[in-house]
PDB file of N, CA, C, O and CB in Angstrom:
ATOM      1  N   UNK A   1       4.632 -12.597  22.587  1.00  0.00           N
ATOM      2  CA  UNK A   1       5.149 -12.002  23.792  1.00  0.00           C
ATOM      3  C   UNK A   1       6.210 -10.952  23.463  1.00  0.00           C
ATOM      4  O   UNK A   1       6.177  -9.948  24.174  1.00  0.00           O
ATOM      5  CB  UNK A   1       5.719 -13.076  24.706  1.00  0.00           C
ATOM      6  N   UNK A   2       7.115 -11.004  22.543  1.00  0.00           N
ATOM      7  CA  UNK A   2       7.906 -10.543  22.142  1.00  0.00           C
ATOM      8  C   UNK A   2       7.630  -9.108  21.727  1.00  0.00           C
ATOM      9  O   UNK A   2       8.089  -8.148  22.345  1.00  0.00           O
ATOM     10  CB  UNK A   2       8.281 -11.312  21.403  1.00  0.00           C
ATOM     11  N   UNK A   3       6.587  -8.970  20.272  1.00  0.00           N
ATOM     12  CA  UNK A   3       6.110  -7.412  20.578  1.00  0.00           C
ATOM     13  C   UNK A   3       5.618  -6.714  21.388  1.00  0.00           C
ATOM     14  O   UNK A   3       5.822  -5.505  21.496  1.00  0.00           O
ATOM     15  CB  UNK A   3       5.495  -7.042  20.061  1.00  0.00           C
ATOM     16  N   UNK A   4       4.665  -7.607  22.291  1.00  0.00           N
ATOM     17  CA  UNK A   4       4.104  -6.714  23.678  1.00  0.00           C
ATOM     18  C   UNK A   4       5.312  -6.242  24.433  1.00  0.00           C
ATOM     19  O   UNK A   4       5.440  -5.162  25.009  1.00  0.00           O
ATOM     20  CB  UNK A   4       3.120  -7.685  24.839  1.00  0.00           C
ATOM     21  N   UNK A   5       6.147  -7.191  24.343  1.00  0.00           N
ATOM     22  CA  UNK A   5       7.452  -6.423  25.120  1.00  0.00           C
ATOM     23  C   UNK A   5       8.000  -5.313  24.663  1.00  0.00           C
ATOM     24  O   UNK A   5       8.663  -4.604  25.421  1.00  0.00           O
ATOM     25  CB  UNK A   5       8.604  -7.183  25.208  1.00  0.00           C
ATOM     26  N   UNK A   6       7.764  -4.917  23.061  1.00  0.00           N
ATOM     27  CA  UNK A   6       8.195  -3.866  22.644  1.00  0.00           C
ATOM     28  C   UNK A   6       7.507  -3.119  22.131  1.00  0.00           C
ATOM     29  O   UNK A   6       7.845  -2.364  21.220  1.00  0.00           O
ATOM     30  CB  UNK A   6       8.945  -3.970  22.075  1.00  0.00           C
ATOM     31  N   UNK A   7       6.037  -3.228  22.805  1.00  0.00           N
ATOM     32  CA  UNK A   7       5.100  -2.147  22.654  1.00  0.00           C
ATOM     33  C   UNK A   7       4.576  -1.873  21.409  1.00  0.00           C
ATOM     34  O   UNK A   7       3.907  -0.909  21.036  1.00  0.00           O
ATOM     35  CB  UNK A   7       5.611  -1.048  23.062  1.00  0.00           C
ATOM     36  N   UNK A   8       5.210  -3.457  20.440  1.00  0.00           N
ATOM     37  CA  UNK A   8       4.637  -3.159  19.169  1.00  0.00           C
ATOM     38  C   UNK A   8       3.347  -4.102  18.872  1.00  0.00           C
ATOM     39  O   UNK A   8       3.326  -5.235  19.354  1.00  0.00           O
ATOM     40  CB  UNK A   8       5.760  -3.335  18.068  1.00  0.00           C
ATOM     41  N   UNK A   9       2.087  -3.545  17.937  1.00  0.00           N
ATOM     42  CA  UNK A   9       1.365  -4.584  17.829  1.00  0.00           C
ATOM     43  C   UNK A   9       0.884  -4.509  16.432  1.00  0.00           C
ATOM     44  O   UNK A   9       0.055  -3.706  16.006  1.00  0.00           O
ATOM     45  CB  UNK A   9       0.365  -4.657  18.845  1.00  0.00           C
ATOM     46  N   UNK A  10       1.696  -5.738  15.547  1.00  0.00           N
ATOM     47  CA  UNK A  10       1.362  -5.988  14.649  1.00  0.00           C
ATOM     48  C   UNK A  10       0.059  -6.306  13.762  1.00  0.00           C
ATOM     49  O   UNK A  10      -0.955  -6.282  14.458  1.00  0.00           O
ATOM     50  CB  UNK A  10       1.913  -6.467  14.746  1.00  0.00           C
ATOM     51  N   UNK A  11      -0.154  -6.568  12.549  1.00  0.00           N
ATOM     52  CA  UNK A  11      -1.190  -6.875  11.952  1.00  0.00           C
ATOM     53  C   UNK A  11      -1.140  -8.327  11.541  1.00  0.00           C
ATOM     54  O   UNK A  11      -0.193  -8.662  10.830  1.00  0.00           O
ATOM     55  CB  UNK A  11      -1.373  -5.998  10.950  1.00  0.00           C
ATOM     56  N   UNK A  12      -2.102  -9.303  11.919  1.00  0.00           N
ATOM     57  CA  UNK A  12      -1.830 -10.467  11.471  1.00  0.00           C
ATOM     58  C   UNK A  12      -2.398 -11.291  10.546  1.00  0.00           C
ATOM     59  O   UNK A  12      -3.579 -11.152  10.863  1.00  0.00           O
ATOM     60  CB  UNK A  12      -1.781 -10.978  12.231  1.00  0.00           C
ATOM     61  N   UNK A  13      -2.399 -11.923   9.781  1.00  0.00           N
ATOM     62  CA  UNK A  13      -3.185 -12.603   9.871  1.00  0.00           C
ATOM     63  C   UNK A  13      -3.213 -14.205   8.959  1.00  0.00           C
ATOM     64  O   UNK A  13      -2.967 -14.312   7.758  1.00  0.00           O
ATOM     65  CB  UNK A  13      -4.061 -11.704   9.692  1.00  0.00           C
ATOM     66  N   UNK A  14      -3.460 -14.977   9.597  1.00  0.00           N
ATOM     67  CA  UNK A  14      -3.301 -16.558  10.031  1.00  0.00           C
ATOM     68  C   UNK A  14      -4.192 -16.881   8.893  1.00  0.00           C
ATOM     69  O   UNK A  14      -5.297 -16.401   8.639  1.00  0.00           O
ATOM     70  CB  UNK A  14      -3.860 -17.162  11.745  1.00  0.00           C
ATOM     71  N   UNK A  15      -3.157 -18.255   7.914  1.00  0.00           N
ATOM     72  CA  UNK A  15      -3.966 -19.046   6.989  1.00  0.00           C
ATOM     73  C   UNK A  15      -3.521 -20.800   7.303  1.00  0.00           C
ATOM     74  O   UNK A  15      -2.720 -21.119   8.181  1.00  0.00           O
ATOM     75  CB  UNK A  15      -3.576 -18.455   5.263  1.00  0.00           C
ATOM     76  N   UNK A  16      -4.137 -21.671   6.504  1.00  0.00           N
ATOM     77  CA  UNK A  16      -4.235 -22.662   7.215  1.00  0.00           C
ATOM     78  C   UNK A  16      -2.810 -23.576   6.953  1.00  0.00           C
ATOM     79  O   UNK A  16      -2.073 -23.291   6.009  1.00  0.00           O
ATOM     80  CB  UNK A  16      -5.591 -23.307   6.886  1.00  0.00           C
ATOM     81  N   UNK A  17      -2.592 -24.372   7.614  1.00  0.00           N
ATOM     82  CA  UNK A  17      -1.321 -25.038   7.512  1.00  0.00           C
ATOM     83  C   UNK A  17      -1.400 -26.575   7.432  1.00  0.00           C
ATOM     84  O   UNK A  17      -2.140 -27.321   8.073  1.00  0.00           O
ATOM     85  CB  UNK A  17      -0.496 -24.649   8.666  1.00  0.00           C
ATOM     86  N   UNK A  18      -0.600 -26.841   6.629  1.00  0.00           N
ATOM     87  CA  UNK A  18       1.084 -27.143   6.454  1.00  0.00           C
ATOM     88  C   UNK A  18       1.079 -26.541   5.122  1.00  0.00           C
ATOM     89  O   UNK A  18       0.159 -26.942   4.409  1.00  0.00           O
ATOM     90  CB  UNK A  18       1.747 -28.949   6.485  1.00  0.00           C
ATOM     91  N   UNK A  19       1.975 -25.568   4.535  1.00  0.00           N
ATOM     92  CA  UNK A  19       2.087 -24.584   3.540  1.00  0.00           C
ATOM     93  C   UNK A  19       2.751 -25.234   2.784  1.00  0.00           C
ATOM     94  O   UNK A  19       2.247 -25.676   1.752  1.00  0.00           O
ATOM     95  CB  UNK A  19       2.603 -23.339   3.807  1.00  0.00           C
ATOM     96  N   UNK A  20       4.128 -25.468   3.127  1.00  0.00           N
ATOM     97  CA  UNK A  20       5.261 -26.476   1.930  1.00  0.00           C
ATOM     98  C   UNK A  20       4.740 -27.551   1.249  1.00  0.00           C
ATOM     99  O   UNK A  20       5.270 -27.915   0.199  1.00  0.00           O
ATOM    100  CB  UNK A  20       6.536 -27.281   2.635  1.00  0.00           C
ATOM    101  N   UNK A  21       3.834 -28.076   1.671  1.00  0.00           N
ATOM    102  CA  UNK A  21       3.404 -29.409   0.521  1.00  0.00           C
ATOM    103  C   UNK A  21       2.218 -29.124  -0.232  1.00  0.00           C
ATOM    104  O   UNK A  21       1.465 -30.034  -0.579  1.00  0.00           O
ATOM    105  CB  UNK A  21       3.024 -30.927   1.268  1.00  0.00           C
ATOM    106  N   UNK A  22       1.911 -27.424  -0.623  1.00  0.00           N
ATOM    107  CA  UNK A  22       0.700 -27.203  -1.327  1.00  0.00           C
ATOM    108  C   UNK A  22       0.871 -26.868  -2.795  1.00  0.00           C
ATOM    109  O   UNK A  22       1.829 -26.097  -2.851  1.00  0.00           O
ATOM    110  CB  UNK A  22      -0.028 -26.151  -0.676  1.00  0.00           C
ATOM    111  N   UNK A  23       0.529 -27.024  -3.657  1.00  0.00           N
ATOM    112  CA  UNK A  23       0.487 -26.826  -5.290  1.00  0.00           C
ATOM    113  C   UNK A  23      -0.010 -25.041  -5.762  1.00  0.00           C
ATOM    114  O   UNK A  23      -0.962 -24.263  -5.696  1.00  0.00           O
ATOM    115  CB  UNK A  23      -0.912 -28.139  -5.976  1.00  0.00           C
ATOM    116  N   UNK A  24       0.899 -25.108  -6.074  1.00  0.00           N
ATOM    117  CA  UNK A  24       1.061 -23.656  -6.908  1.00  0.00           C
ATOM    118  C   UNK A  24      -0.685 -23.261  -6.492  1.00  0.00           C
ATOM    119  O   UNK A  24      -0.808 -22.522  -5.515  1.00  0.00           O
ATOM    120  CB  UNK A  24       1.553 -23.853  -9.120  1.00  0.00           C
ATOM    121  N   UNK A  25      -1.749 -23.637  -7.059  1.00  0.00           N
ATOM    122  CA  UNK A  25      -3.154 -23.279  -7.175  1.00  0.00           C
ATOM    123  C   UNK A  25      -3.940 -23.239  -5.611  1.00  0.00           C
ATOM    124  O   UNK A  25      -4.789 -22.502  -5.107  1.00  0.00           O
ATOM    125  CB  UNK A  25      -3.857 -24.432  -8.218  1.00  0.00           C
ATOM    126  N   UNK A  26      -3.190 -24.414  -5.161  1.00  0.00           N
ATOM    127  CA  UNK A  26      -3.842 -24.241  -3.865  1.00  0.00           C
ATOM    128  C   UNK A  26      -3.672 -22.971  -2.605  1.00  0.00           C
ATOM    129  O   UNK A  26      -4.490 -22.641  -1.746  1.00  0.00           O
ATOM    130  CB  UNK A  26      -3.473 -25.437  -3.310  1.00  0.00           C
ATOM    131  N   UNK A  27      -1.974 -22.311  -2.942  1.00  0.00           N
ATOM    132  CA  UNK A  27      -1.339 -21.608  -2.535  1.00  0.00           C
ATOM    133  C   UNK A  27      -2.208 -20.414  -2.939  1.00  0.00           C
ATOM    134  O   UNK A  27      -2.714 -19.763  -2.026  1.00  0.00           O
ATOM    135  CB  UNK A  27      -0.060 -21.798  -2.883  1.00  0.00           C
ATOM    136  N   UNK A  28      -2.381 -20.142  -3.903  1.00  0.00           N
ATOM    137  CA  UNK A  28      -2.786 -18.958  -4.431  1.00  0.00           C
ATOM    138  C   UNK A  28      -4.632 -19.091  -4.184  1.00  0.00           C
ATOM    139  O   UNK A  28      -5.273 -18.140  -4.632  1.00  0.00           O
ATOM    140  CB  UNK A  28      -2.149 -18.839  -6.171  1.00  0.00           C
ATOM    141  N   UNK A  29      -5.234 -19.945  -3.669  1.00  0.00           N
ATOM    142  CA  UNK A  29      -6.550 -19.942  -3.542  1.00  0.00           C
ATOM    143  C   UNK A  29      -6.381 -19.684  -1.803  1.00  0.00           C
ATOM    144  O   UNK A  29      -7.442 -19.509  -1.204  1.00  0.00           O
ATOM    145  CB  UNK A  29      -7.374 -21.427  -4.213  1.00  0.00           C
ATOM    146  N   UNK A  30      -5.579 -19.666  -1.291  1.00  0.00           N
ATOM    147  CA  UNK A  30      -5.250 -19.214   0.168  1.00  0.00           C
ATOM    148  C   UNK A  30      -5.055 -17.926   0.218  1.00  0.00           C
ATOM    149  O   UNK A  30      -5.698 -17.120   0.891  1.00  0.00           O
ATOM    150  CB  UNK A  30      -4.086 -19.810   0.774  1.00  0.00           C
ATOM    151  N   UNK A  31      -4.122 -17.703  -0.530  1.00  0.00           N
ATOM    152  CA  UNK A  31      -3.980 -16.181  -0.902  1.00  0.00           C
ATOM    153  C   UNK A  31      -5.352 -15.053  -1.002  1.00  0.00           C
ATOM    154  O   UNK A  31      -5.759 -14.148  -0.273  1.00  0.00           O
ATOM    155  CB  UNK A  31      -3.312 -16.233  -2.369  1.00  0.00           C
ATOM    156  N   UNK A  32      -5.758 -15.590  -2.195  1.00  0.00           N
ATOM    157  CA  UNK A  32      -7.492 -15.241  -2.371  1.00  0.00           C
ATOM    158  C   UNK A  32      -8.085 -14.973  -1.193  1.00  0.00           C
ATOM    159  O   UNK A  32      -8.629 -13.873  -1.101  1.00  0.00           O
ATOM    160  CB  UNK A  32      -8.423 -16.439  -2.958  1.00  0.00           C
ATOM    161  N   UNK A  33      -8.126 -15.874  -0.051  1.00  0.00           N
ATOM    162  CA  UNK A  33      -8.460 -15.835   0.847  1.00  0.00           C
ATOM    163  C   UNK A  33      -8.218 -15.134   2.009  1.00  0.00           C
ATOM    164  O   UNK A  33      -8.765 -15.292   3.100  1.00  0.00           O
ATOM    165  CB  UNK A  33      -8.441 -16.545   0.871  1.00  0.00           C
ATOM    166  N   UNK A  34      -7.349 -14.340   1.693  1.00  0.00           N
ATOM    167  CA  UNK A  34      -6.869 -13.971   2.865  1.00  0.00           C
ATOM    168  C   UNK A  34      -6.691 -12.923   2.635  1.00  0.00           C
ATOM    169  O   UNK A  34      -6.312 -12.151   3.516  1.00  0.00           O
ATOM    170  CB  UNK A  34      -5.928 -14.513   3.399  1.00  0.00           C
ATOM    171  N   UNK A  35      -6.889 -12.556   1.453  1.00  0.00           N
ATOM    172  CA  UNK A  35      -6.437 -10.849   0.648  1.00  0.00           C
ATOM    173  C   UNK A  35      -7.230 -10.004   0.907  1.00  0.00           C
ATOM    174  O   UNK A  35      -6.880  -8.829   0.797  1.00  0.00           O
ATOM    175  CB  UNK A  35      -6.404 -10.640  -0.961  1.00  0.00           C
ATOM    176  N   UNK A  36      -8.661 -10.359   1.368  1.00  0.00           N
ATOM    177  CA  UNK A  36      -9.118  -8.440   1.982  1.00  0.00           C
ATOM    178  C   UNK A  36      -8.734  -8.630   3.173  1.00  0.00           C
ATOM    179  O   UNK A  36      -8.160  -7.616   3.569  1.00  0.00           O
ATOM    180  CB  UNK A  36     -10.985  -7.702   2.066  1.00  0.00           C
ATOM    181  N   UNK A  37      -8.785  -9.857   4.352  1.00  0.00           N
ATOM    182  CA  UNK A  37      -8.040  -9.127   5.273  1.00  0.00           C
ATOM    183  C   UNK A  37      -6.853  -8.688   5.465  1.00  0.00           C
ATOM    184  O   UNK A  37      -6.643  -8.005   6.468  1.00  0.00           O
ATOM    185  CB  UNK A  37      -8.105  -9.504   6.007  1.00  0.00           C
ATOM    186  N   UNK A  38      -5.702  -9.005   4.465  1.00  0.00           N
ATOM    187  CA  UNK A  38      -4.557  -8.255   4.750  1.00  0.00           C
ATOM    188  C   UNK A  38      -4.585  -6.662   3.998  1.00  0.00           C
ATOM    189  O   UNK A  38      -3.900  -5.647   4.123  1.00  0.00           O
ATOM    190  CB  UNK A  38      -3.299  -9.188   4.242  1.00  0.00           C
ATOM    191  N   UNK A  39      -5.370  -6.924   3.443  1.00  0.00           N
ATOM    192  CA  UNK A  39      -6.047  -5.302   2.680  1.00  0.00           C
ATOM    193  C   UNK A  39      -6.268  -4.031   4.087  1.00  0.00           C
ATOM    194  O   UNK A  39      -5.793  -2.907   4.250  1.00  0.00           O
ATOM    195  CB  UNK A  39      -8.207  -5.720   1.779  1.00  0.00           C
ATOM    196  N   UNK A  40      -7.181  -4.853   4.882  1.00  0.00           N
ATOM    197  CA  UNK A  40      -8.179  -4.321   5.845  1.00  0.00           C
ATOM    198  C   UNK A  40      -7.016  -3.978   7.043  1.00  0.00           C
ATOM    199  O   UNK A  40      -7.240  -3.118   7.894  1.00  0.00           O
ATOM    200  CB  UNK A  40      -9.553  -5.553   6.304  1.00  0.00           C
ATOM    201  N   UNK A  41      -5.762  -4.748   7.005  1.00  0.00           N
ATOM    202  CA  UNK A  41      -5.165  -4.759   7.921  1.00  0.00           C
ATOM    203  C   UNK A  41      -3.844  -3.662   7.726  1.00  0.00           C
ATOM    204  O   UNK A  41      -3.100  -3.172   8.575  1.00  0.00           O
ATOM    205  CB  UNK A  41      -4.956  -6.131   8.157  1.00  0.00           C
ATOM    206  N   UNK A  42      -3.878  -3.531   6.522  1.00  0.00           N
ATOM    207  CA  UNK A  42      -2.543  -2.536   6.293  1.00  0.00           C
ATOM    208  C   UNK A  42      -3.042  -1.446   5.588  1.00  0.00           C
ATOM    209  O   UNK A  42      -2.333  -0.596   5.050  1.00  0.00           O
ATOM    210  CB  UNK A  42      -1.251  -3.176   5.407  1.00  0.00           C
ATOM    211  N   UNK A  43      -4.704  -1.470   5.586  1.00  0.00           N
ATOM    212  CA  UNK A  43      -5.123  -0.007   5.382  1.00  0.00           C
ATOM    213  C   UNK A  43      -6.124   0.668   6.693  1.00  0.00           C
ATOM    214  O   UNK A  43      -6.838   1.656   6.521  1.00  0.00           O
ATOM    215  CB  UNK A  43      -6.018   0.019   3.868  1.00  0.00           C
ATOM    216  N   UNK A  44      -6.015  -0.048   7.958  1.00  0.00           N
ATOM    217  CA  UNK A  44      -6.705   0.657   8.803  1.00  0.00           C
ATOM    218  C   UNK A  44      -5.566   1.517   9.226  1.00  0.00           C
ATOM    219  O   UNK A  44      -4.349   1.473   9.043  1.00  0.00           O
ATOM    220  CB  UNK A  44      -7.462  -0.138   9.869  1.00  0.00           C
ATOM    221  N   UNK A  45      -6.770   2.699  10.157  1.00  0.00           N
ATOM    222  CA  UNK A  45      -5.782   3.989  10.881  1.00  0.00           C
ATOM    223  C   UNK A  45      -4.780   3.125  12.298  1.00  0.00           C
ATOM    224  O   UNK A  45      -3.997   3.779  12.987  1.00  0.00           O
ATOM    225  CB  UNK A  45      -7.190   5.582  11.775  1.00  0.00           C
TER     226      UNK A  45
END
């Protein structure tokens, strides 16, 4: 609600949770996962 209020609209994007109790490997196989869309998301026009 907060950026619509300020007309800003971010890029997001959502991986799975609870994050703090994950092991170095598991962290980084999330990562993996999530890396072309944050690719896709901070290289569109």
């Amino acid at each position: 609600m907060q950026s619509r209020s300020l007309g800003f609209d971010p890029a997001m994007v959502f991986v799975a949770h609870p994050i703090q109790d994950r092991s170095d490997a598991e962290l980084r196989a999330l990562a993996d996962q999530a890396v072309e869309q944050i690719v896709r998301s901070i290289s569109a026009p």
